[in-house]
N, C-alpha and C positions, 0 to 999 in steps of 0.2 A: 699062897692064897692071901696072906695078909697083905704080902707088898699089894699083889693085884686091889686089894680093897681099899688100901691106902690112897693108891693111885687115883684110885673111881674115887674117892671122898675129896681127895686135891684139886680134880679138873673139873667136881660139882662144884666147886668152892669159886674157883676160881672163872668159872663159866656163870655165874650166878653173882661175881661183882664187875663180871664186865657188863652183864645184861644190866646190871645196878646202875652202873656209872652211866650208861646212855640213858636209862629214865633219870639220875639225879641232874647232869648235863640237859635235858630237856625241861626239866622243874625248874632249873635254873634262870633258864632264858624266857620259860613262856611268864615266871614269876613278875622278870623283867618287863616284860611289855604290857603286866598286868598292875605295876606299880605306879606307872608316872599319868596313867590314868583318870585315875580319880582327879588330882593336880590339875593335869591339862583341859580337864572337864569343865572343873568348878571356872578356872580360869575362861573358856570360849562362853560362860554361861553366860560370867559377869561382867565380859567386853560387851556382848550383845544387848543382856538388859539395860546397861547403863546409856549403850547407843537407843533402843527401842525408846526410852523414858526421856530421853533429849529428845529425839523425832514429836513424840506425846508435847512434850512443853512445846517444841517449836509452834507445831499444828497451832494449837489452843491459842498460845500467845500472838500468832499471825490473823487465826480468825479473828479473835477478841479487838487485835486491832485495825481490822477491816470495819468490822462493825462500829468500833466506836468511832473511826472517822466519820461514815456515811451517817450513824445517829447524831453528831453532836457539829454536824456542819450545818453554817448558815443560822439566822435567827433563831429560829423553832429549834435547833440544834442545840442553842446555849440556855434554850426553856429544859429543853431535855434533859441535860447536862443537870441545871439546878435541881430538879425532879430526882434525877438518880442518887445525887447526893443525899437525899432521905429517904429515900425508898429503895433504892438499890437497886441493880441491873434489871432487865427482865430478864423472869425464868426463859424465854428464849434462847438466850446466849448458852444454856444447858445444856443443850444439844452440841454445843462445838467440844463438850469435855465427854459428850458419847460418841462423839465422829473420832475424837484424839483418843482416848480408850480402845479404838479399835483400830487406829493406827499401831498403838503401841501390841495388841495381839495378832497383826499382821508380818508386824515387822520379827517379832517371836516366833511366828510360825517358820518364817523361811529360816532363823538361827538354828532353831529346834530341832530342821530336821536336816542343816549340815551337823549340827552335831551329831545326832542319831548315826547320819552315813561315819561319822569318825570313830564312834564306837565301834560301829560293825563293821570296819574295816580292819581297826585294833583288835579285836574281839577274835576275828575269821583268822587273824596273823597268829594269832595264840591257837586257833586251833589246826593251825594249819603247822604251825611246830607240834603241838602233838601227834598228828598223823605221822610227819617224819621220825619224832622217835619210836613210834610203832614200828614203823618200815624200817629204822635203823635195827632194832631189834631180830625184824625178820630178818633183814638181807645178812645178820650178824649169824645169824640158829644156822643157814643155808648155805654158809662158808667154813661150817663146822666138819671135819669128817668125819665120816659115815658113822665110826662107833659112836662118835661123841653126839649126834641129831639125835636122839631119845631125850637126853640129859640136858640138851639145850631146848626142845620142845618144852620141857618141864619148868625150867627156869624161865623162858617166856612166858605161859601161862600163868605163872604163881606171882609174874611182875606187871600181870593183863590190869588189876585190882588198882593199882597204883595210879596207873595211866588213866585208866575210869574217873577214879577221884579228881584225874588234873582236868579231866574234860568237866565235872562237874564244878570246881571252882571256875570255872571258863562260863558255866552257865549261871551262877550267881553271883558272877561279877555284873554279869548284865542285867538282871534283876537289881540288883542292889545300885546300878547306878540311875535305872530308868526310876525308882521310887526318890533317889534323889533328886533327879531334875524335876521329876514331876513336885518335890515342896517345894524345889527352890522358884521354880513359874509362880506357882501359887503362892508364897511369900512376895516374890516381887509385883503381882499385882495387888495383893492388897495393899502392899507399901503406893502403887498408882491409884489407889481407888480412894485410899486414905489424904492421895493429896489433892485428887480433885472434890473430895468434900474441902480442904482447907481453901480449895480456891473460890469454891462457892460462898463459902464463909466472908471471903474478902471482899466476893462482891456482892453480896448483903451490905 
């Protein structure tokens, strides 16, 4: 009776770090795909805004110099010209720093939401390795025999908790990156909004 009990305490033991080993083997890897994330995030944020905020100056600086050609040609051109000198551009030209402001949120929107699709591509690969180690789990209990399928039903359920958890770091990874990109937009545009006052300034 002892051996027998012994036995039963060995093959729980041991049924219970193989069921172990395929959730820590799956913590491992869905870990991996959930680390270089953030990284490659911030990086796709700031190739894009830095491009979105070129495209903004180009705009601006192209309209700006549309206009001043056609104002400051010919006679009446070079009255204007001394006129602005003291009194500075017209408020008109204000409008080419709301047309380029909305260049630079256009060109964010299409980044935005390759990003997003890169997320939830990384995102669904992390959860899509936790499904497998669930199913490595089952197809593991289901190759068990026959005495031992009690004891490995047991040891899957009580490893069910685990696997829960990783799908829930799965879910606030994606939280926790969508509130990041959403300061870092809003950071970068006030850093755009901050320079078309500096430009308005200049041309006062």
């Amino acid at each position: 009776q002892n051996d027998s009990g012994s036995q039963d305490t060995a093959e729980r033991t041991r049924i219970a770090n193989d069921i172990n080993a395929i959730y820590e083997t799956t913590k491992t890897d869905v870990e991996a795909i959930l680390s270089g994330l953030d990284t490659k995030v911030s990086e796709m944020f700031t190739t894009a805004a830095a491009d979105a905020k070129q495209q903004f100056e180009d705009y601006v600086e192209e309209k700006m110099d549309e206009y001043k050609d056609e104002r400051y040609s010919g006679l009446s051109g070079a009255a204007a010209w001394v006129g602005d000198v003291f009194t500075g551009l017209p408020d008109e030209v204000n409008q080419f720093f709301v047309e380029g402001r909305q260049v630079y949120i256009d060109v964010m929107d299409v980044a935005l939401t390759d990003i997003s699709e890169y997320i939830a591509e990384k995102l669904n690969e992390a959860k899509q390795r936790i499904a497998k180690g669930k199913q490595d789990v089952t197809d593991y209990v289901a190759e068990l025999p026959e005495s031992l399928q009690s004891i490995g039903q047991e040891a899957a359920a009580n490893i069910q908790s685990k696997f829960d958890q990783l799908d829930e770091t799965v879910n606030s990874k994606q939280d926790e990156l969508i509130d990041s990109l959403a300061q870092q937009y809003s950071d970068s545009l006030a850093e755009v909004d901050a320079r078309i006052e500096e430009m308005k300034a200049a041309n006062r």
